[in-house]
N, C-alpha and C positions, 0 to 999 in steps of 0.2 A: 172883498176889496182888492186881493192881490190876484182873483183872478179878471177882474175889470183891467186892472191896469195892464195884465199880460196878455189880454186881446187887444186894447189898445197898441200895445210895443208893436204886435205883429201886423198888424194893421198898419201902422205906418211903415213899417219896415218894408214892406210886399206894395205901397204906392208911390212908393217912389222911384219903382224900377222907371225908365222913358220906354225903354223895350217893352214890355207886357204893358201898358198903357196906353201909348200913341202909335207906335212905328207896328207893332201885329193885328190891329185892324184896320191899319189902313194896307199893308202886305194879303191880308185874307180879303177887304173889298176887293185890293186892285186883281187878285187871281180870278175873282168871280166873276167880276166884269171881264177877265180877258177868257174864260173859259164859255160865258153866256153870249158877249157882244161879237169879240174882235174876232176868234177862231170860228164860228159857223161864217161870218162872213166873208174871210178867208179860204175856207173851205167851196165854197159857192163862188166865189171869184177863179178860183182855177180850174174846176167843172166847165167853170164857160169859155174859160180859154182851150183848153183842152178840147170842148165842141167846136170853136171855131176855127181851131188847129186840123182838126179832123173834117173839115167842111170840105164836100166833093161836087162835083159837076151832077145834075139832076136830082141832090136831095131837096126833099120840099121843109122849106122853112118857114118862120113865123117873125115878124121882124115888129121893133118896138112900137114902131106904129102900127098894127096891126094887120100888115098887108102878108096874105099868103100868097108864095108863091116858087116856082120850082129853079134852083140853079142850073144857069148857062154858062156864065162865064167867071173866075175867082183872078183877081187881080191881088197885089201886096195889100193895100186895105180897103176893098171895094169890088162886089160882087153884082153882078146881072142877075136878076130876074125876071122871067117869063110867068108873067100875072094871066096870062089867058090869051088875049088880043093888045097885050102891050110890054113891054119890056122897060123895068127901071132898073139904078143905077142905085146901090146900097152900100152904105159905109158896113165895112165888114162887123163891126162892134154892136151896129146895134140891132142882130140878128138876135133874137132871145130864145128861140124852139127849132127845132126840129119835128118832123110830122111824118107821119107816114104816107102812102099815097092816096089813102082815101081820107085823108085830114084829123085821123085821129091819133094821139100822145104815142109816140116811141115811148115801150117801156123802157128805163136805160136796164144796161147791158153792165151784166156783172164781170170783173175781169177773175180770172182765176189765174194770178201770177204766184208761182211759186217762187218764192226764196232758194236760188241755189248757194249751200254752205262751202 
């Protein structure tokens, strides 16, 4: 009997925290979701700026509508492309690849920066 009633004590005692109850799993979802959702997609978000930062005259690219085709000219948001026998006019953003020149995937290019201390 008296050890019934001394798991009950503790039992109440240990649910009434609001911290160990409510507020650390919703703190452990929200890190989940920001280590599964929001950081890869962040991560991928600046790779592409970074490509399009680095965008030069004569790389061939691949743009979201699908059209390949080789850079002529880069303007502030808006690059020329030379498609074969025409020339379009491409919102800088929604270039999605780069390509090599026989049409097959740039492997990327690993950077080796060291840290100087």
């Amino acid at each position: 009997m008296q050890e019934s009633m001394l798991i009950a004590a503790t039992a109440a005692a240990g649910g009434s925290n609001i911290i160990t109850g409510l507020i650390l799993p919703f703190g452990a979802m929200a890190a989940i979701m920001y280590f599964l959702l929001i950081r890869p997609q962040q991560q991928q978000r600046k790779r592409h700026r970074e490509m399009l930062d680095n965008l030069k005259k004569n790389d061939w690219v691949i743009t979201s509508g699908g059209l390949i085709g080789r850079v002529t000219q880069i303007a502030d948001d808006e690059v020329r492309l030379n498609l074969g026998d025409s020339e379009v006019r491409v919102v800088r953003a929604m270039i999605v690849d780069l390509r090599n020149k026989d049409g097959s995937a740039r492997t990327p290019e690993k950077k080796t920066e060291e840290k100087k201390s």
